[in-house]
N, C-alpha and C positions, 0 to 999 in steps of 0.2 A: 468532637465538641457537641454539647446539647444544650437546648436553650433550658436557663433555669426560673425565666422567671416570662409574665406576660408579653406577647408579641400582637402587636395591634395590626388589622389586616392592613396589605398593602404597606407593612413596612419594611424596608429596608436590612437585611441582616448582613450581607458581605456585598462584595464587588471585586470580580476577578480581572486584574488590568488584561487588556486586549493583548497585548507582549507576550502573554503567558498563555495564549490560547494559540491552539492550529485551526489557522484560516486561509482560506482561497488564497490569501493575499501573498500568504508563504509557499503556497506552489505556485501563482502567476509569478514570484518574483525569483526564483530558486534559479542561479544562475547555470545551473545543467540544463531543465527542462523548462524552465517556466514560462517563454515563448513558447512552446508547443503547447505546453498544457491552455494557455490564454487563445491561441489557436481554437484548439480542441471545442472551449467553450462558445466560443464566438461562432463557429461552426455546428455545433451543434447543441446550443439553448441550454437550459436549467439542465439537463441530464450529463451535459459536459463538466459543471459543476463537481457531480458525485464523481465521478470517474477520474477529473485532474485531481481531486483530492485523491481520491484510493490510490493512483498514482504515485503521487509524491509522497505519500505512507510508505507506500510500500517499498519505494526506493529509499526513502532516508532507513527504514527499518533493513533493508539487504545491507547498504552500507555501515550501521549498527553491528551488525552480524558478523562481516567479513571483520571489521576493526575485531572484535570477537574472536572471530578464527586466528586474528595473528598475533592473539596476545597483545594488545595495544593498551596496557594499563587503564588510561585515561578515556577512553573509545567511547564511554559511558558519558563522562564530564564533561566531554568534546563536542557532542554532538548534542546540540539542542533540546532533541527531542528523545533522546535513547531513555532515559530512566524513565519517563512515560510510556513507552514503544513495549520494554520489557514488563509493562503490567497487562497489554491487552492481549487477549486469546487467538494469536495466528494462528493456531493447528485444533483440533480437534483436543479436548481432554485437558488445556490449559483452563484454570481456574474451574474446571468442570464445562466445559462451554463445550454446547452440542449445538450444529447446525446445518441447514439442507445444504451448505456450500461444501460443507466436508463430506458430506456420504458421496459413497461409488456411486453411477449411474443405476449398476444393479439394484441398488438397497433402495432407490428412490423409485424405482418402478414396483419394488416387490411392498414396498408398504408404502407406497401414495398411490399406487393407479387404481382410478376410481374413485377417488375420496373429494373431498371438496376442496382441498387443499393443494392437489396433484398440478393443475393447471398454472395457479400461484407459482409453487416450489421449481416447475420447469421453466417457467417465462424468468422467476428471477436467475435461476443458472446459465440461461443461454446470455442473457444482459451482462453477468460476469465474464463470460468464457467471453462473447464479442470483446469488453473492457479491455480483458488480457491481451487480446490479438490487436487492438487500438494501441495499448501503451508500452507494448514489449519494443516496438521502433524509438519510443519516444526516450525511454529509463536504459536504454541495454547497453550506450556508451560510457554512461555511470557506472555503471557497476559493475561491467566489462574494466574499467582503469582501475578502479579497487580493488580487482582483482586481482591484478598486473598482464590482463590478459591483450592489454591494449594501452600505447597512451592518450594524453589527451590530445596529443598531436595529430595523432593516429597511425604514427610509426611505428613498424613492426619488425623485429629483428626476425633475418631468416629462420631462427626457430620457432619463435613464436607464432600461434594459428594465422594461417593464411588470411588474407585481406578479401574473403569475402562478403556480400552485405549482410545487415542485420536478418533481411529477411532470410536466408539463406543459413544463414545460422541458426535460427531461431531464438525465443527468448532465452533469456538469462535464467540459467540454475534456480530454479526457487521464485521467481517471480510469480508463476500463476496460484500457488499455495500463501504470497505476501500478497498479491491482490483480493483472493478471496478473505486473508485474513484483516486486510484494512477496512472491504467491504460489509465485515460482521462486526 
């Protein structure tokens, strides 16, 4: 849509109701994590903020993905946030999107050291990678039961992977590629 006709400053052209925005308020309230994540920010100030959101992105987008993997027709319509999730750049090369979160370590030394930029691009990588290792405890029981690799109980049939902890396991398949893609 384009305006066709005079727009006087400071006027009004739309208004996007709050329902239809992602807000803090939908990961403080996100019945998987949203205590943690409220944690998280209470704990640790405005920068808990960026990070329970990237969080909660990246977990409703893994959950997105696995509906995805199993064929779930509806996985799209179902989820709140999926036909939004499916327009933004997770990975390198989506919509053209290039970014210092996605280069190797190698490529980021070999053309930023020395530069002005170099110090920037490092400090925000390391903020990410800590993020990941913050919220891979918080999202890994999510996504772990979507997967059926766990329930919500947390009962495990003798086949299924043993009952060690999250840390010990490590993060979830795909989580630090969904964190750095919520963070771009």
């Amino acid at each position: 849509a384009f305006v066709t006709s005079h727009v006087d400053e400071d006027e009004l052209l739309f208004t996007i109701p709050r329902k239809l925005c992602l807000t803090l308020e939908d990961a403080t309230s996100d019945k998987d994590c949203g205590e943690e994540f409220q944690k998280l920010i209470d704990k640790a100030g405005p920068g808990g903020n960026t990070v329970s959101m990237a969080g909660y992105m990246a977990k409703e987008y893994l959950l997105v993905q696995e509906d995805l993997k199993q064929d779930k027709e509806d996985s799209l319509r179902n989820s709140r946030w999926g036909p939004y999730f499916q327009t933004l750049p997770w990975e390198r090369g989506v919509n053209n999107q290039e970014h210092i979160l996605f280069w190797e370590d190698e490529r980021v030394e070999k053309l930023l050291e020395g530069s002005l930029c170099y110090g920037e691009a490092t400090s925000l990588r390391e903020e990410v990678a800590l993020a990941i290792r913050v919220l891979g405890p918080m999202v890994a029981k999510s996504i772990r039961v979507a997967r059926g690799e766990e329930t919500s109980s947390g009962f495990r049939f003798p086949w299924q992977v043993t009952a060690a902890s999250d840390s010990e396991r490590g993060s979830p398949e795909g989580l630090a590629e969904a964190v750095k893609g919520a963070f771009v």
